[in-house]
N, C-alpha and C positions, 0 to 999 in steps of 0.2 A: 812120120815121126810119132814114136810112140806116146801116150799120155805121160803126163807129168804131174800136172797141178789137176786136183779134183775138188767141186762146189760140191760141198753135205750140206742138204736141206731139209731138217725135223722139228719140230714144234717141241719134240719131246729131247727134255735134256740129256735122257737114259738112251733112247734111239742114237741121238745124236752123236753122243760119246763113243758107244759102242761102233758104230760106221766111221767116225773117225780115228779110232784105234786101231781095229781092223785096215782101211787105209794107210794109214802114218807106217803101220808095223810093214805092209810091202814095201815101203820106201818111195810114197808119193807125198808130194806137200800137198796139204789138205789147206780147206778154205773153209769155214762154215756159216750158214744163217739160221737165223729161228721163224723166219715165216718167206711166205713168197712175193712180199715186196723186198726186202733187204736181197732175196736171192736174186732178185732182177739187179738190182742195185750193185751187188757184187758180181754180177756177172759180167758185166759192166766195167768194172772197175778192175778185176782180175784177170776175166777173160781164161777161165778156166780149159781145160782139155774135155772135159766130160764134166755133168753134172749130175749128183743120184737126188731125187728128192723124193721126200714125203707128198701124199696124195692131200690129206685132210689135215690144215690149219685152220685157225684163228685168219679174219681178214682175208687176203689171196691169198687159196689154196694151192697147191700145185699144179693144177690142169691153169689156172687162169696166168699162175706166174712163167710155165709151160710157154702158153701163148704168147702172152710178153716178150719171152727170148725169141722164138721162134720168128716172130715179126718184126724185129728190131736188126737192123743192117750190120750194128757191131756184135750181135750176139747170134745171130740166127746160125752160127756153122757149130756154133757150140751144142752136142748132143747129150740132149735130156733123156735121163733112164728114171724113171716112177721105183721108188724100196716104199710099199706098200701092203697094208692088210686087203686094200680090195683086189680080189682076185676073180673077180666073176671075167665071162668075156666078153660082157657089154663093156666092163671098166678097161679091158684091153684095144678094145675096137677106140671107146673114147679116149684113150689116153694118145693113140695113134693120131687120130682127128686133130688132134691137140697140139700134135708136134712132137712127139715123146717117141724116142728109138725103142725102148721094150719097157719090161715091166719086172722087177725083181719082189716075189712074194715073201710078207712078212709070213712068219717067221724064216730068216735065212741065213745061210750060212757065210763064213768067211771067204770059200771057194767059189761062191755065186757072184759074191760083189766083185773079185780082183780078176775072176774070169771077164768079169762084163766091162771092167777098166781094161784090162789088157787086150780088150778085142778092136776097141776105140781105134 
């Protein structure tokens, strides 16, 4: 079954927006948090189809909140993709480690995100 519902995870209100318009405008309902305890908490609570998140927050980052889904029996099938400025391949290798299906580099396009939802 293809995706449906998508978790946006950004610290930044302008990232945020943007990944959720982008989103909303392919015709997915979207869900958002502003750090990666709430994203744990609505992953939870939503049980979203896919989740994009931010690498670097305030509090739980996204490799720890990453972790969080990936260990947890109601969330762990839920597939984490990193929209991130780190793009080295140490942060790809750790984001894997992590739990995270791939890695979407800031700055990116509209085509990157709805290909990597649609692949889901």
């Amino acid at each position: 079954m293809p995706a449906s519902k998508v978790l946006v995870v950004d610290d930044s209100p302008v990232d945020l927006e943007h990944l959720k318009f982008i989103v909303e405008e392919a015709g997915y309902q979207v869900v958002t948090a502003c750090d990666g305890k709430e994203a744990f908490s609505k992953a939870k609570q939503f049980r979203p189809d896919v989740i994009l998140m931010d690498v670097v927050m305030e509090g739980i980052d996204g490799y720890e909140a990453c972790r969080n889904i990936a260990s947890d029996n109601t969330t762990n099938d839920i597939p984490v993709y990193f929209v991130t400025s780190k793009n080295q391949r140490a942060d790809r290798v750790w984001a894997e480690l992590q739990g995270g299906k791939g890695m979407i580099s800031k700055p990116f396009t509209a085509d990157q995100i709805i290909k990597t939802i649609a692949a889901v």
